[in-house]
Structure formats: C-alpha cells, structure tokens
BAVO-668942 format. One record per residue (C-alpha): x, y, z; residue in three letters. Coordinates in steps of 0.05 Angstrom, whole numbers, plus 32768, in hexadecimal, padded with zeros to 4 digits. Layout:
N
XYZala ...
# end
This chain:
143
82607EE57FBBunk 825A7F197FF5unk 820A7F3A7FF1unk 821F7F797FE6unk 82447F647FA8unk 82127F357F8Dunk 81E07F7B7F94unk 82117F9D7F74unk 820E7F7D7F36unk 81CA7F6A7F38unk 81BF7FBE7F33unk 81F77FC27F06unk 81D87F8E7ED6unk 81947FB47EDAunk 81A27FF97EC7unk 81CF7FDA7E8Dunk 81907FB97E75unk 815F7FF77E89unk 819080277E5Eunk 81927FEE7E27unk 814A7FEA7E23unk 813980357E21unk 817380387DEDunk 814A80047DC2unk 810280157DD9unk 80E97FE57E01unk 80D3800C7E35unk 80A77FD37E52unk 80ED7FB37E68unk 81007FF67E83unk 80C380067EB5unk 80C97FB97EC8unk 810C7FC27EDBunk 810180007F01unk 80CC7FE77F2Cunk 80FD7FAF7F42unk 812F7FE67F53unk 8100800F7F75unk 80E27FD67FA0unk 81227FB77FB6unk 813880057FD0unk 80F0800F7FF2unk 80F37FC88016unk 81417FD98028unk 812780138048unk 80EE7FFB806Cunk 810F7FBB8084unk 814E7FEC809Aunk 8122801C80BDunk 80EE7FEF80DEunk 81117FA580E3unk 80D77F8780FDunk 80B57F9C80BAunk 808F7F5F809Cunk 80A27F81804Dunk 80BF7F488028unk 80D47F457FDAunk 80887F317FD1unk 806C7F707FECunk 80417F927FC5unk 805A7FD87FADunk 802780007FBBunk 802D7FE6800Cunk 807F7FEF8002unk 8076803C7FE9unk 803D803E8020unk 806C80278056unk 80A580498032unk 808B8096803Funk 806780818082unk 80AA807480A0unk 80CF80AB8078unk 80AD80E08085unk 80C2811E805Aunk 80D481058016unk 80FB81307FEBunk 80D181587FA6unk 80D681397F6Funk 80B081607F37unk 807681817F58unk 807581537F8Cunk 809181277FC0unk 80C080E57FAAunk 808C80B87FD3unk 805680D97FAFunk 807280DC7F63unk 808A808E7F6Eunk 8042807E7F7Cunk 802380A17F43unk 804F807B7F1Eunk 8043803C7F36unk 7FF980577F1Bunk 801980587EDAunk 8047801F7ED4unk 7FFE7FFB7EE6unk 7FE080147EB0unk 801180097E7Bunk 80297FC67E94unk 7FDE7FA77E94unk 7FC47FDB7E53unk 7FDB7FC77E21unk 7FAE7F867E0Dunk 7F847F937E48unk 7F377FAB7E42unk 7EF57FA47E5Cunk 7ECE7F717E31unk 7EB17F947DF1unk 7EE47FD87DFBunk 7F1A7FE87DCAunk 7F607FE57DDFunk 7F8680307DE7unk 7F9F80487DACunk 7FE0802E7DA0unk 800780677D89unk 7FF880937DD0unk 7FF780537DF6unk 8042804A7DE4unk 805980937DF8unk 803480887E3Cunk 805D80497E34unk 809C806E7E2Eunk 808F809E7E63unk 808780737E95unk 80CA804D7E86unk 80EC80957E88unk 80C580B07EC8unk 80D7806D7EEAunk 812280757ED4unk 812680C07EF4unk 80FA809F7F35unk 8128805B7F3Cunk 8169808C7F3Eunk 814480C07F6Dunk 812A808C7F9Aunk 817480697F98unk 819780A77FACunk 815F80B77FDFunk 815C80738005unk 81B580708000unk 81B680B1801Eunk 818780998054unk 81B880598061unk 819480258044unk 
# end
C-alpha cells in the first residue's frame, strides 16, 4: 500500500475514533489521539523544512512544537494567541490531565473529580480545534 494511502487511513481511522469518543465521553481517548495527530504534522514539517533534522516519531513534543515555531516563524492566531503558542499551552494541559487523575504528591488528595473531568473535557475539545488548525496550517505550508 502506497505511504500516502496507508496515512490516509491511518488519519481517517483517528478522527473517526476522536469524534466517536467525544460522542461517548471519553475525552482521555480524544486528547490521546490528538497529540498523535499533532506530532506526526509538527515532525512532517520539521523533517520537510530542515531534512537534516534529527526529529524522529520518538521526539519529545515539547522539542517538536519548539522546533516547529523556530523554523516557522509567524504562526497564525489562534484564540488570543499564536498556533505555536496555544499548541504548547496545551500540551501544558494534556500533561496535566493525562498524569492527574490518580497522580499526587504522597499524603495530598487527588483533584476533585467533578472539575477534574471538565478540565478533562476541555482539553479533548481544545486539542480537536488545535489538531485541525495545526493540519490545515502545516498542508498549507506543503508538508
């Protein structure tokens, strides 16, 4: 199967499971899904604009957004600010709601669960509106 068509449905596939999931609620499944969407653009863009680029599918994101807006240069708004800056505050957030949920210091309470899950949800429908804008950004850009 030619690349681009194996990509194809491997995007396809996702945002039938990202819409499925926000349909149903697990939003976990969403942001998860996003940040592989928003990676693979970010390293297609890097490795297109700077070949010699040692970003791999093991990069870390915060070094792939890093690298991402270096070579960019203006980003588009998004919100109240630029793409390269609302994709890493949310990489802030998917951090905190991936890792929060069970996760505390020894002895401190967990978040509340009820506001936990709406920061939850947030961040799966922020990283929906930033996986399309950073799709259409990096496709107009030819990568």
């Amino acid at each position: 199967m030619p690349e681009n068509t194996s990509k194809y449905l491997s995007y396809k596939e996702a945002w039938r499971r990202i819409n499925a999931a926000t349909t149903a609620g697990y939003f976990f499944e969403t942001v998860t899904l996003c940040e592989s969407i928003i990676s693979d653009r970010l390293l297609s863009y890097v490795r297109g604009v700077n070949p010699s680029s040692k970003a791999t599918a093991q990069t870390r994101f915060a070094t792939l957004i890093s690298d991402w807006r270096r070579l960019a240069g203006t980003l588009p708004v998004h919100g109240i600010t630029d793409l390269g800056e609302a994709i890493d505050q949310w990489r802030i957030a998917r951090n905190e709601v991936v890792h929060g949920m069970a996760k505390s210091m020894p002895e401190t309470a967990t978040p509340n669960l009820e506001s936990y899950m709406k920061r939850v949800e947030a961040a799966a429908r922020n990283g929906v509106a930033l996986a399309r804008a950073v799709s259409k950004e990096t496709l107009k850009n030819g990568s």
